[in-house]
N, C-alpha and C positions, 0 to 999 in steps of 0.2 A: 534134578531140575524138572525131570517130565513128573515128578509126584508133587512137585512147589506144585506146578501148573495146574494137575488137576485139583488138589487141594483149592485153589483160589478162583476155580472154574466153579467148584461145590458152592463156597462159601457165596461168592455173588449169584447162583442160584438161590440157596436159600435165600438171602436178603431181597430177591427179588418176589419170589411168593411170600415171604410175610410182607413187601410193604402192598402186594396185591390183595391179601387178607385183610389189613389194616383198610384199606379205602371199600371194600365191600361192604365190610361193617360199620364204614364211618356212611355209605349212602344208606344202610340200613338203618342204620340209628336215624338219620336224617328222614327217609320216608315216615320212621313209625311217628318221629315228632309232629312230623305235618299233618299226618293222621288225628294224631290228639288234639291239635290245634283244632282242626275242623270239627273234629266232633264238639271240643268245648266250645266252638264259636256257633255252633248250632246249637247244642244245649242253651245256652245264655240267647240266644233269637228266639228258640221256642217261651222262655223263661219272660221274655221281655212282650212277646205275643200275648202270653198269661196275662200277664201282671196291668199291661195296657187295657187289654179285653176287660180282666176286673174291674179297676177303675174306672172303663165308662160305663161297664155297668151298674156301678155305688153310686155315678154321677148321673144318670140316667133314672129318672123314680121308677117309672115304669118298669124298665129292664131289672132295675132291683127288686122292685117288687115281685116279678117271673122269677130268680133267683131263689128268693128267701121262699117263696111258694114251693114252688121243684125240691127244696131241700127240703121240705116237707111232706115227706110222701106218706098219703094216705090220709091227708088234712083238710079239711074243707078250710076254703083261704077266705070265705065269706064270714065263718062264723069261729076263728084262732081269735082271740085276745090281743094274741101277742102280735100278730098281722096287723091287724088292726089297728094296735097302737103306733108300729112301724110306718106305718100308711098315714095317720093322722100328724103324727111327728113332721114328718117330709111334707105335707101340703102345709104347716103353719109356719116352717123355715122358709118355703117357697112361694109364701104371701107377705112373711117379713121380710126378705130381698125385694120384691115386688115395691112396697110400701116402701122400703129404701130409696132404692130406685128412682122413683117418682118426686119424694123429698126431696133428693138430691139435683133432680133438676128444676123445682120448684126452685130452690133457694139459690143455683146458679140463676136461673131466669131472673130472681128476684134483684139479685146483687150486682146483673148485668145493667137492669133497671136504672134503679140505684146508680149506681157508676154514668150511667148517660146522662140521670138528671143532674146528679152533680157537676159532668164536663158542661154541662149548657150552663147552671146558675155561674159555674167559675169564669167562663169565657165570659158572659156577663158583666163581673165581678172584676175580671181580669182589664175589659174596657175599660170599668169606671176608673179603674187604679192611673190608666193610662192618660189619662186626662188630667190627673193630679201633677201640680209644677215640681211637688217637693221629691219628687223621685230624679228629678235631669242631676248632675251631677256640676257641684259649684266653680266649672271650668276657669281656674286664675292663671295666668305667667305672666314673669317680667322677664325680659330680655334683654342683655346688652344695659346693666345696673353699672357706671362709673363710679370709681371710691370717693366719698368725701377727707378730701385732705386733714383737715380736722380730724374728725373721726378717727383716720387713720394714723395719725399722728398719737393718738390718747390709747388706742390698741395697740397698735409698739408696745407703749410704755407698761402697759397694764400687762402685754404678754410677756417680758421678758420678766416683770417684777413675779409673777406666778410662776415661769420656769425658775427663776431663780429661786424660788421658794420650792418647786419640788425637782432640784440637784438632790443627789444623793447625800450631801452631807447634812442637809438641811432637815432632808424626812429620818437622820438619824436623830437628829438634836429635837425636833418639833414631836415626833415619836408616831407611830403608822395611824393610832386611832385620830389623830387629828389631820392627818394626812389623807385616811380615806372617808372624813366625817360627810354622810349623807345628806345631801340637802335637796333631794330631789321630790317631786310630787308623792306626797304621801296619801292610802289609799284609805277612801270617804265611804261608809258600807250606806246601801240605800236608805231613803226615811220610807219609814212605816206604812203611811199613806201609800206609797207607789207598790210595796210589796203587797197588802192588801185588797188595791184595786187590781194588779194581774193576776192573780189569785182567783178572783169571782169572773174575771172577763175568760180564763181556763176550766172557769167552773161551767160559764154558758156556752164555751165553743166546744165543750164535752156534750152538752145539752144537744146541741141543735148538729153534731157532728158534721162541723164545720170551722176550720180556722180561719173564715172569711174576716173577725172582728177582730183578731190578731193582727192579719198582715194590713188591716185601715189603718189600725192603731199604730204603725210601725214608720206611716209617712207621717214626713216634715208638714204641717202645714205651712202657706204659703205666705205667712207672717213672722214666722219663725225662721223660714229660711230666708226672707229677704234680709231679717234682723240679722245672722248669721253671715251672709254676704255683705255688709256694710260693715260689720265686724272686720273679716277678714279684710276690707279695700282697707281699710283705716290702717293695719296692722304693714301692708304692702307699702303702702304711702308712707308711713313711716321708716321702713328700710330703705326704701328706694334713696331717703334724703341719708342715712346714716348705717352708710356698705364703708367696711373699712380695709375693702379688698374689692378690686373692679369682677364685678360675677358676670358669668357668659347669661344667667338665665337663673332665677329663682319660680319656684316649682309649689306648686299645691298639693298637695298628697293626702294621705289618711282618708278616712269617711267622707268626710265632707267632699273632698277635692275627687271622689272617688262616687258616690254621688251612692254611699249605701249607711248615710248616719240615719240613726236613729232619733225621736225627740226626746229620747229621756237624755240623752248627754250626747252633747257638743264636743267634736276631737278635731283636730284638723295639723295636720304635718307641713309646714313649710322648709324646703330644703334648700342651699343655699348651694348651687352647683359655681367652681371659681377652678379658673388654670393656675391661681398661686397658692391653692392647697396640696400639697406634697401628696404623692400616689399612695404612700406607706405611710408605716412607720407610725399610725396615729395612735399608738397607748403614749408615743413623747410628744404629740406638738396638739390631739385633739382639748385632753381637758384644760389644759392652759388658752385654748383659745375659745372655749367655751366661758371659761371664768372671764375672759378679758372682754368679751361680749356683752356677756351679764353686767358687767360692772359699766360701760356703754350705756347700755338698756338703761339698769337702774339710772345712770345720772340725767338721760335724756329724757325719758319715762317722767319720771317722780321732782325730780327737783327745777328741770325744767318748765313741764307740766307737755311737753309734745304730745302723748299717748295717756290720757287722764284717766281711761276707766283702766289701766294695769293695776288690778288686786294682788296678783302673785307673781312672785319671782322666784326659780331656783334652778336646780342645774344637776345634770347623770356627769357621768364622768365622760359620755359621750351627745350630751342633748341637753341644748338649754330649754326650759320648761317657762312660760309664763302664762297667764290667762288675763283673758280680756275680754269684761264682762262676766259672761258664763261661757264663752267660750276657751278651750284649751289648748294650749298653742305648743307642739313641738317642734321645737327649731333644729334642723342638722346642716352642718356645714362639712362640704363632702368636694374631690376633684374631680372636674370637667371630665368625663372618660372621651366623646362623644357619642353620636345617633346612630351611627351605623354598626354595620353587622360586624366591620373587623374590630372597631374599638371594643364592641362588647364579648366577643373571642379575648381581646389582651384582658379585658376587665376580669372575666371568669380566670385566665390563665394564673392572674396575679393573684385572683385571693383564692382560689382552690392551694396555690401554694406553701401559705399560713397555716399552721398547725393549729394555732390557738385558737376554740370557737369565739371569745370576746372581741379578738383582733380579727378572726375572718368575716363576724359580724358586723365588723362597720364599712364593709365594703358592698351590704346589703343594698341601703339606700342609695348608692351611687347608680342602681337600675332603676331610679324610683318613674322614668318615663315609659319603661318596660311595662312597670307594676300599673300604673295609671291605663295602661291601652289594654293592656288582658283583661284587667276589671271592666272596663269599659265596654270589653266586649261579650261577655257573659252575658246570658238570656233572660229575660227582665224579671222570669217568674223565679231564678235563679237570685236575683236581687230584694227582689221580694222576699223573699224566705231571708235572706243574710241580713236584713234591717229587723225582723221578725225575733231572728234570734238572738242578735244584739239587744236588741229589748228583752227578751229575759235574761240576759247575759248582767246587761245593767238594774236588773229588781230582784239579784243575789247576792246576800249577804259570804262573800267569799273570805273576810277572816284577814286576809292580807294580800299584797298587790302580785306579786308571786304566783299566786294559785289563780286570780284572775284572766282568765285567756283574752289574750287580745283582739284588736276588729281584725287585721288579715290573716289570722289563725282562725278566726271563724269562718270567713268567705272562703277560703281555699276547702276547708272541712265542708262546708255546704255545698261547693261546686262537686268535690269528690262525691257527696252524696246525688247530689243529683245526675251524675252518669249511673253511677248503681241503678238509681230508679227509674234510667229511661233503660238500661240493658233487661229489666224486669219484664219494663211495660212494652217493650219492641215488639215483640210474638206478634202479640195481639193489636198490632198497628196505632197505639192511642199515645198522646203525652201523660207523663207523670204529673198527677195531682201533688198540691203545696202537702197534702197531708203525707202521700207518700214519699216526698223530699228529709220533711221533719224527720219519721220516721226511720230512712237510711240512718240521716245525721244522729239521731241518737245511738245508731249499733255503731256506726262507727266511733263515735266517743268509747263503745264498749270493749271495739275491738283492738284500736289504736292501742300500742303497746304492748298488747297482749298480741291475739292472732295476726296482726298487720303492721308490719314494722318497719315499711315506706310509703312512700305517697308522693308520685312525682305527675309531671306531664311533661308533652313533648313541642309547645308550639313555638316557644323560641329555642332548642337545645333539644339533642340527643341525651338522654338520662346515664343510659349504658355509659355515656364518656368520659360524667362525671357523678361519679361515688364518691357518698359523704361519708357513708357509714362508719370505715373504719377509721375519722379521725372527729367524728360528729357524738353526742347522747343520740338513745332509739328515745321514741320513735323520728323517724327519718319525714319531716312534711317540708319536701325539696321547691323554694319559691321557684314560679315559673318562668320569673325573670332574671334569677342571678342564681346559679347552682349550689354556688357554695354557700346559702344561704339555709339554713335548715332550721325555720318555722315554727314546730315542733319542738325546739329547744329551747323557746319564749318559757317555755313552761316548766314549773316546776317539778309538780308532779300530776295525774293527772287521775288521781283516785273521786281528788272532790268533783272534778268537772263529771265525773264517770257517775256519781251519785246524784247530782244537781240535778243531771241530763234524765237520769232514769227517772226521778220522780217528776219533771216535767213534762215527760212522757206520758206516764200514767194519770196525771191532772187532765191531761187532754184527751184521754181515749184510746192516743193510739197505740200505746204498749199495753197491754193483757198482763194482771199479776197474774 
């Protein structure tokens, strides 16, 4: 036992001087590291002293020039070639930055110029605009419309004879093509003359590098829109007698009622808001009531002679189409949601719930008093531009009705441009010129679907709360009166507009090939 003991008295010795050997040399190892460290981090300081010194001395003419001399030793630095030409090199670099320089604030100076005379000729320009009638927008409602019994009596009949005709056994026996045969506005490519004359009028506002002749050319004159509003009372006075559903309020809408038409074409939307129209459901009760309308129309219209200048009559499977005159008339018949904020929360509630965009789509127009107040409220030079570019919108031969972008696809695209062009021009305290507006609006035609694949705003609705995206086509241009409305999917594709747009750009100046 006394030989265990000293044996295990040895052993925890030794283990005690090797782990005291082990940490001498672990502080060993440790100091010389830090040693090395310091030495390379003063190498690399002297190294970085160098290297800095160098360079202002290469930056430096003078200083280089005492360099390249001193590495010359035994030289005369007055009469070396090579000196010489070192020295010559460096003052003609340092007269063309000079001469830079100078340029460079000339033509800022110049363009600052430039840019004031143009804020004064537009503000100007912008007066005269304001004093024109054809810009106020063609404010119509009717309210509190009673059904005529009549009337009402003959749409019954007319709508159950059309639902009866599209039951399911019927669209098997009649067979689909005749079932969904089109008879809706078919689409008119401009005449030659109007394509012609925009054309030369882009030709002198490249000239005079100014869109001032664009956006005159883009108001109503105030013959035209009186003609226009006589139109529409005539069209009002006529429902008013032959409603075949008591309506809370019949509604103005489109361009006209929105007060951003153009004169090259006449639109105008009247909507027909009623508490006997069903919340839902409208791919089974809207086109039956459409046709049953039509067929209204036509008898009271045409063979009566009530409404004698109606040229045309036809009908979408959700909008009955007529024109009167040269004006063009789209009718929707939509339910009462009401005014306030909570109806229009159940309105968003109800058709964000719709998967289908055709069916979520008709739930658009039911915000159409939404849609009337934001327009409304947009900044006049903002309006200006939107009738500007309706007018080339309308002196494009677009091929078919599809690829045509419509008027609140183009207003919503110009307002988006015009935040761009004022986040631009903020810095520098000024508002965004009509030219710099155009200009957004065409990259965004560029980018839309490509680099930007929504486009919302927030002043009736949080955006965040309602995504269209994943039950919506891109690009995503969310109305800013009803969410589940997505704008952007008016269109079919948007290759042509992206082409149109570019070389209407380049007509005018403002894109650089």
């Amino acid at each position: 036992e006394e030989r265990k003991r000293r044996e295990e008295e040895e052993r925890k010795r030794r283990e005690e001087e090797e782990r005291k050997r082990r940490e001498e040399e672990e502080a060993r190892r440790k100091k010389e590291e830090e040693e090395a460290r310091r030495r390379r981090e003063e190498e690399m300081r002297k190294k970085a002293e160098e290297e800095a010194k160098r360079k202002s001395q290469l930056a430096d003419p003078s200083q280089r020039w005492q360099r390249l001399r001193d590495e010359k030793l035994g030289v005369d630095s007055g009469t070396d070639p090579r000196l010489q030409r070192v020295r010559m090199r460096e003052e003609a670099a340092e007269a063309r930055q000079r001469k830079r320089t100078e340029d460079e604030e000339i033509m800022r100076a110049t363009e600052q110029q430039t840019r004031a005379q143009k804020l004064a000729a537009r503000k100007a320009a912008r007066e005269r605009r304001a004093r024109m009638p054809g810009r106020q927008p063609l404010v119509r409602s009717v309210k509190d419309v009673a059904a005529n019994e009549k009337v009402a009596r003959e749409y019954l009949n007319y709508l159950l004879e059309d639902l009866n005709r599209r039951a399911p056994h019927q669209r098997i026996r009649a067979g689909a093509a005749v079932y969904e045969k089109d008879e809706s506005r078919q689409y008119i490519p401009p005449s030659l003359k109007n394509k012609d004359e925009f054309k030369r009028m882009n030709a002198r506002c490249k000239m005079e590098g100014s869109v001032d002749m664009l956006l005159d050319d883009a108001i109503v004159d105030d013959v035209e829109r009186k003609h226009r509003a006589s139109v529409i009372d005539r069209v009002l006075d006529f429902l008013k007698t032959h409603m075949p559903v008591p309506a809370t309020e019949i509604v103005v809408g489109g361009s006209i009622g929105q007060g951003t038409a153009a004169p090259s074409y006449a639109a105008v939307q009247i909507i027909v808001l009623s508490d006997d129209f069903p919340k839902g459901g409208h791919e089974m009760w809207l086109p039956s009531a459409v046709v049953a309308y039509r067929k209204i129309l036509e008898k009271a219209a045409l063979e009566q002679g009530q409404l004698p200048d109606l040229t045309f009559v036809g009908h979408s499977q959700t909008t009955l189409q007529f024109m009167v005159e040269d004006v063009d008339v789209d009718m929707y018949f939509t339910r009462e949601w009401g005014d306030t904020d909570h109806d229009y929360d159940h309105l968003y509630r109800e058709a964000m719930m719709v998967r289908d965009s055709k069916a979520r789509n008709c739930y658009a127009i039911s915000a159409v008093r939404r849609q009337n107040s934001w327009v409304a409220g947009l900044p006049e030079v903002v309006k200006d531009v939107v009738r500007m570019v309706k007018n080339w919108r309308n002196c494009v031969d677009w091929g078919e009705k599809k690829k045509r972008p419509n008027s609140y696809l183009l207003t919503l695209m110009v307002h988006k441009a015009y935040e761009e062009a004022c986040r631009f021009t903020e810095d520098v305290g000024e508002a965004p010129l009509e030219e710099d507006i155009v200009k957004e609006f065409i990259n965004l035609t560029q980018k839309l679907d490509r680099a930007i694949g929504r486009v919302t705003w927030n002043d009736f609705y949080d955006p965040e709360l309602y995504r269209v995206e994943h039950i919506s086509r891109l690009p995503v241009v969310q109305d800013p009166a009803n969410p589940a409305f997505n704008v952007g999917e008016t269109m079919e594709s948007w290759n042509m507009m992206r082409h149109e747009a570019w070389i209407w750009g380049q007509s005018l100046g403002i894109i650089k090939i």
